[in-house]
C-alpha positions, 0 to 999 in steps of 0.5 A: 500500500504507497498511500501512507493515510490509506495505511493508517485508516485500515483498521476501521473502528480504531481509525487514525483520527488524524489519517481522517483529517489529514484526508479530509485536508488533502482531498476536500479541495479538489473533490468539492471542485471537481464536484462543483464543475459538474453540478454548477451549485456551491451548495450542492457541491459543498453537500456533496464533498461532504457526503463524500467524505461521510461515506469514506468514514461509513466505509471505513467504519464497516470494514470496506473502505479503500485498499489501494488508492485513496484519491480514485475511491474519492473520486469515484465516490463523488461520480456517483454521488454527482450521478445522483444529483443529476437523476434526482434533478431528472434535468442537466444543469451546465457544466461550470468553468470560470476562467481561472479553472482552465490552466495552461498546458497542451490539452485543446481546451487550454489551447483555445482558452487564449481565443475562447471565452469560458463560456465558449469551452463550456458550450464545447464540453457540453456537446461531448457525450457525457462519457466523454465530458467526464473522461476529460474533466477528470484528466486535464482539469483534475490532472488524473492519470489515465488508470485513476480515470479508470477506475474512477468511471469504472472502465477499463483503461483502453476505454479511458482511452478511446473516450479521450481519444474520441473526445479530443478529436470531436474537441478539436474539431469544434474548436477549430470551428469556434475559433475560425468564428472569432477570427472572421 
């Protein structure tokens, strides 16, 4: 086991308070706003991290927490916490990015950040199918490797990687189109 806090929670009922809160301090940012992204409502967002890592303490209290990779059973808590959300709405709201969510890097969507408003790359992402759209949000604005997306979705790797492959080219491809818009 290499995740030193997963280490310390292994023993359910006698679980390291502070592995607890040290994976509370690690995880709760990036969980609250790759959850956020997805449902667009602070508040659901914030009641969603936190059913998050109340799960995390259930699992771990009835013995079937995470054994391997800490970071991927969170996420792969919230995509399901955040399916939920949706099916309990019955409705898709839209996918949030502020401007400052976008970082630099080689990835279509910060490519054309430079020539896109924020709301241009939402409207982008939001004509990926859903796979898609969640394939590449949790690898270029969460930073997951290829096998934590995986699991994460619940696919094998070479399907991450077609998705993200599909979803790249239809990507670039808009954003071709968008940015001969802006230009014109």
């Amino acid at each position: 086991m290499s995740d030193p806090i997963l280490s310390r929670m292994e023993s359910g009922f006698s679980c390291d308070r502070a592995a607890l809160i040290a994976a509370y301090d690690q995880y709760h940012l990036p969980i609250y706003g790759y959850i956020h992204r997805q449902v667009g409502d602070t508040e659901a967002a914030r009641d969603l991290a936190a059913e998050t890592f109340h799960r995390l303490l259930v699992a771990i209290k009835q013995g079937h927490g995470p054994h391997d990779n800490l970071k991927a059973w969170l996420y792969q808590t919230a995509h399901h916490l955040v399916i939920d959300h949706y099916r309990r709405q019955k409705h898709r709201n839209h996918l949030p990015l502020e401007d400052d969510l976008i970082e630099a890097g080689d990835d279509p969507v910060s490519l054309a950040e430079s020539h896109l408003s924020a709301e241009q790359v939402r409207e982008v992402l939001h004509r990926l199918t859903t796979e898609q759209r969640q394939v590449i949000i949790l690898k270029y604005l969460e930073g997951l490797s290829n096998v934590e997306v995986a699991v994460i979705v619940g696919k094998p790797v070479g399907a991450v990687k077609s998705l993200q492959h599909r979803a790249l080219v239809a990507l670039r491809s808009e954003l071709t189109r968008q940015e001969e818009k802006v230009f014109i």
